[in-house]
DSSP file (Angstrom, degrees, kcal/mol; ACC not computed):
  #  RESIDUE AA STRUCTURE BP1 BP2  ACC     N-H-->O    O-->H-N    N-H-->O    O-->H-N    TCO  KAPPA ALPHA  PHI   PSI    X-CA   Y-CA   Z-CA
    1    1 A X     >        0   0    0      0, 0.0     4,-2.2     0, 0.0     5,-0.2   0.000 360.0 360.0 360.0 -60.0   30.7 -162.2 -197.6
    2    2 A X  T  4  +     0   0    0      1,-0.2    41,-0.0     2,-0.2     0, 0.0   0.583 360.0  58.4 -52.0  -2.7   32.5 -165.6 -197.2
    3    3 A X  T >> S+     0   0    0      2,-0.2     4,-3.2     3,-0.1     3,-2.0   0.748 111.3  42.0-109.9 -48.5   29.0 -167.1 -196.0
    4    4 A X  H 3> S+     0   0    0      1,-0.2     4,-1.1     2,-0.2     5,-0.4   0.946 110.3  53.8 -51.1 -33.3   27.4 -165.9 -199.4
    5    5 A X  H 3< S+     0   0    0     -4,-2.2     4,-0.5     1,-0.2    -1,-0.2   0.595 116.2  39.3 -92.7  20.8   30.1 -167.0 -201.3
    6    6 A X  H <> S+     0   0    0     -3,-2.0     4,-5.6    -5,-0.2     5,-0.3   0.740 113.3  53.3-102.6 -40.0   29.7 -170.6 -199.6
    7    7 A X  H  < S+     0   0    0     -4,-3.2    -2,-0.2     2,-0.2     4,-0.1   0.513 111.7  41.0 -75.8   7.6   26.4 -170.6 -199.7
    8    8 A X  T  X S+     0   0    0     -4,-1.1     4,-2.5    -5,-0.2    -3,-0.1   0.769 114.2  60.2-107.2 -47.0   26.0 -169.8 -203.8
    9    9 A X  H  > S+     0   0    0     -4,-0.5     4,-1.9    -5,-0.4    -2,-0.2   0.900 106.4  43.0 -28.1 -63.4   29.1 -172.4 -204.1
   10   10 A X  H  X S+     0   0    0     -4,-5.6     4,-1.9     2,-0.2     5,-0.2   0.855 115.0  55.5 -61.8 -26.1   26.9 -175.2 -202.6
   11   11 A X  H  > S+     0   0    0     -5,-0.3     4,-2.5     1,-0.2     5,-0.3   0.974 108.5  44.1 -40.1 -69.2   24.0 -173.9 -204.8
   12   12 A X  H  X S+     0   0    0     -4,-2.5     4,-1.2     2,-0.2     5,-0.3   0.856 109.8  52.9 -58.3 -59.9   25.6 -174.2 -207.5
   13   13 A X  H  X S+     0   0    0     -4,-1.9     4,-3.3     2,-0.2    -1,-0.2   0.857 112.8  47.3  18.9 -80.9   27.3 -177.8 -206.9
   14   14 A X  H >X S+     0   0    0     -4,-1.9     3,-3.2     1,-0.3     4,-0.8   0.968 107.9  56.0 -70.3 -89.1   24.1 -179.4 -206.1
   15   15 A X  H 3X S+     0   0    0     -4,-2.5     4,-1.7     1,-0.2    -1,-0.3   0.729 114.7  37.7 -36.9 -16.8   22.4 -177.8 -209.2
   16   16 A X  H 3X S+     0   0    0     -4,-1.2     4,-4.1    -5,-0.3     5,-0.4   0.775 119.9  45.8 -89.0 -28.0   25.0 -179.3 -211.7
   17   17 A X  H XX>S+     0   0    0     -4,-3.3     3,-2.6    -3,-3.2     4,-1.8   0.897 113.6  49.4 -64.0 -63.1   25.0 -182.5 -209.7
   18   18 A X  H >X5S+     0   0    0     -4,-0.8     4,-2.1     1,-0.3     3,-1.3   0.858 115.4  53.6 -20.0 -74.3   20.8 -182.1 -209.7
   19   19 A X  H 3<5S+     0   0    0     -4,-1.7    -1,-0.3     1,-0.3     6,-0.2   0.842 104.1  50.6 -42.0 -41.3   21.5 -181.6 -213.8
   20   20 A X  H <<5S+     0   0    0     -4,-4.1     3,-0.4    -3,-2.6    -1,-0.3   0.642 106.0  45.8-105.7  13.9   23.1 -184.2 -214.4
   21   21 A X  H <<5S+     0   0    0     -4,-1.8     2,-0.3    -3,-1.3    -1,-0.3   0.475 118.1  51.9 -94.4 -18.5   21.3 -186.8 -213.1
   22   22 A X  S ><<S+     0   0    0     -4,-2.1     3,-2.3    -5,-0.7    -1,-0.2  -0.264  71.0 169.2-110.3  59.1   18.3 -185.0 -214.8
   23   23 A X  T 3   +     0   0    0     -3,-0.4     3,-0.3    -2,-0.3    -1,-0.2   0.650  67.7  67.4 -62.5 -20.6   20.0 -184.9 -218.0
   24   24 A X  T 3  S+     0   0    0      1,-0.2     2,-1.5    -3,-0.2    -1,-0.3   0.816  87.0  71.5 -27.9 -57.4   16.8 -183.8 -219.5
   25   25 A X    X   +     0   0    0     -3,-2.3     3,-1.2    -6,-0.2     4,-0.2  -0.337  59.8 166.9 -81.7  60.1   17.0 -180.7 -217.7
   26   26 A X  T >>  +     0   0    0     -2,-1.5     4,-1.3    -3,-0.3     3,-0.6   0.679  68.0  61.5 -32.7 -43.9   19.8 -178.8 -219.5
   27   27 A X  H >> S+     0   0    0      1,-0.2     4,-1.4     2,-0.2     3,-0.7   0.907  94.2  67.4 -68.1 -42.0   19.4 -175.3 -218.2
   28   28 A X  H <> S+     0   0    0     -3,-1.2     4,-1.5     1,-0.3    -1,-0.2   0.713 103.4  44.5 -51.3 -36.9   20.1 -176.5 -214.5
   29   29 A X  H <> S+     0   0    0     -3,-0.6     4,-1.9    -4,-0.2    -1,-0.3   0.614 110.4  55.2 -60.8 -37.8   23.4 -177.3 -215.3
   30   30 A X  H << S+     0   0    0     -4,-1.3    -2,-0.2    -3,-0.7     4,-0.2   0.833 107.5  49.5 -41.4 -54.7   23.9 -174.2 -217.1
   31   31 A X  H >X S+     0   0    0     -4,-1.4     4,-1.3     2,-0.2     3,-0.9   0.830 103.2  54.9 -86.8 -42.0   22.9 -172.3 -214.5
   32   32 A X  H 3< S+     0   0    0     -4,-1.5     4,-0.4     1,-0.2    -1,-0.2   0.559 108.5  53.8 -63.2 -14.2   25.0 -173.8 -211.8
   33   33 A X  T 3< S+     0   0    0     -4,-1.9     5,-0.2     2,-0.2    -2,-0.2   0.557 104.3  54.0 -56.4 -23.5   28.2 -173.0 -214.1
   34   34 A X  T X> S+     0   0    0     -3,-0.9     4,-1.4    -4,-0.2     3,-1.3   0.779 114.9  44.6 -93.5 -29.8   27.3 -169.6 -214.4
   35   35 A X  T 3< S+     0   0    0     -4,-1.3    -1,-0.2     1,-0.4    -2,-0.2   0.843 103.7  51.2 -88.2 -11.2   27.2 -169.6 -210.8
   36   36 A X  T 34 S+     0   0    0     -4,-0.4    -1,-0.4     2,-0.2    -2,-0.1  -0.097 111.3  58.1 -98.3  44.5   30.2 -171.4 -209.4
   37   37 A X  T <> S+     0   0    0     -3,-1.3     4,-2.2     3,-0.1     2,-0.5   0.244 109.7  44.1 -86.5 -35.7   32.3 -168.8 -211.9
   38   38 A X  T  < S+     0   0    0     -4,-1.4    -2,-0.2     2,-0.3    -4,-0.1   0.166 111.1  47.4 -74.6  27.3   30.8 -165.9 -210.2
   39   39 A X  T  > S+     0   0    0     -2,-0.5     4,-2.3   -31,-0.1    -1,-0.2   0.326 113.8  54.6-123.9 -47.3   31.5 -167.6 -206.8
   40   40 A X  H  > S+     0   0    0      2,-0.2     4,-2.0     3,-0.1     3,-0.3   0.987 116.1  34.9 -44.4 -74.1   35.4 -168.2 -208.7
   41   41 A X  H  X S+     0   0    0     -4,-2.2     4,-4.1     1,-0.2     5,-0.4   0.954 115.8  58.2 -74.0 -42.5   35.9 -164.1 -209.6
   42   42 A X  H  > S+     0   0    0     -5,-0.4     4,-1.6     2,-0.2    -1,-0.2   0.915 111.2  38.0 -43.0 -57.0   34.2 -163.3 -206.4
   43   43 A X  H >X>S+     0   0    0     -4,-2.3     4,-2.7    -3,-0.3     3,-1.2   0.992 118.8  52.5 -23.7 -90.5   36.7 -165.3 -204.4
   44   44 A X  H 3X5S+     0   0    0     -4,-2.0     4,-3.5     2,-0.2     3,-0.4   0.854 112.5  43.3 -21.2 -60.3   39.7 -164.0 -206.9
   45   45 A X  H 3<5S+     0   0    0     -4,-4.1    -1,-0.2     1,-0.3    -2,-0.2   0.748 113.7  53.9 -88.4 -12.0   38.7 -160.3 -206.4
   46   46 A X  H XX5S+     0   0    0     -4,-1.6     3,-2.7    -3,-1.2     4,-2.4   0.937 109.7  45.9 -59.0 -59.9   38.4 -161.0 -202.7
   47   47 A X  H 3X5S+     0   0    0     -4,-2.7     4,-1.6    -3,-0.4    -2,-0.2   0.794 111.0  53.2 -82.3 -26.9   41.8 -162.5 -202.4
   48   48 A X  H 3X<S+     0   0    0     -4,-3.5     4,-0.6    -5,-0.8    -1,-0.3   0.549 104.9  48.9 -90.5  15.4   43.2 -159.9 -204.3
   49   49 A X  H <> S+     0   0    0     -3,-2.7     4,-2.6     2,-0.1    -2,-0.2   0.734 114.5  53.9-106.4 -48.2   41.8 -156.6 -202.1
   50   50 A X  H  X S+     0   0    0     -4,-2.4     4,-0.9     1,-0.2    -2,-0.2   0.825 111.9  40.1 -51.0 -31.2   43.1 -158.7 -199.1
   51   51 A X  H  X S+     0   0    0     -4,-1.6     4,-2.2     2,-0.2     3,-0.5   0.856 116.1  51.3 -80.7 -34.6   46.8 -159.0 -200.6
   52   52 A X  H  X S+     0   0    0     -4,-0.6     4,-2.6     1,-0.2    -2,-0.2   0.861 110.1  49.7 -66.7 -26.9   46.6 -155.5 -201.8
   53   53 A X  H  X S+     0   0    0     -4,-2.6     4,-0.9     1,-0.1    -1,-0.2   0.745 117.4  43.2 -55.6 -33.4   45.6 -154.5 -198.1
   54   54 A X  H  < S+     0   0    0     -4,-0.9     4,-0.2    -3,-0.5    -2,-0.2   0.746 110.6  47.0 -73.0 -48.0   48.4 -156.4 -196.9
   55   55 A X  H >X S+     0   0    0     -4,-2.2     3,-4.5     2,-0.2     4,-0.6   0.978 109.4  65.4 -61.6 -58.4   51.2 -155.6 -199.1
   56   56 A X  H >< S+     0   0    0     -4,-2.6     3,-1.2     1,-0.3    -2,-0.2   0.862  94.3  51.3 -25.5 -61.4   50.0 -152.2 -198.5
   57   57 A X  T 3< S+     0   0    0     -4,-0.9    -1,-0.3     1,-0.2    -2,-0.2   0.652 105.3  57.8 -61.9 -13.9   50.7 -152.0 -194.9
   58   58 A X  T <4        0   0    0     -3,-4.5    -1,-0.2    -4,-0.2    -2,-0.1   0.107 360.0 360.0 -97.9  17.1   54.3 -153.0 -195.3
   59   59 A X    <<        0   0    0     -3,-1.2    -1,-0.2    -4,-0.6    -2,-0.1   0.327 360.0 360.0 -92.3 360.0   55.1 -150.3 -197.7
């Protein structure tokens, strides 16, 4: 899972950098926002099943 969510991260990077040097090409940029937030809540909802696992065990 952390290897998807690195590899969709760099995706995403590279297509906004890729956009805006092609400023022409709008959608590329677009697209690589839509993915580094989904690479953001993925992360989030990751870090929160691990803290819930954690806390859990010390109940």
């Amino acid at each position: 899972m952390r290897a998807l969510l690195w590899v969709v991260g760099v995706v995403a990077g590279v297509l906004i950098l890729l956009g805006l040097l092609l400023e022409a090409v709008r959608w590329l940029v677009i697209i690589g926002v839509i993915a580094l937030a989904a690479v953001v809540i993925f992360a989030i909802l990751k870090t929160r099943r691990v803290v819930d696992r954690h806390s859990a065990r010390h109940r």
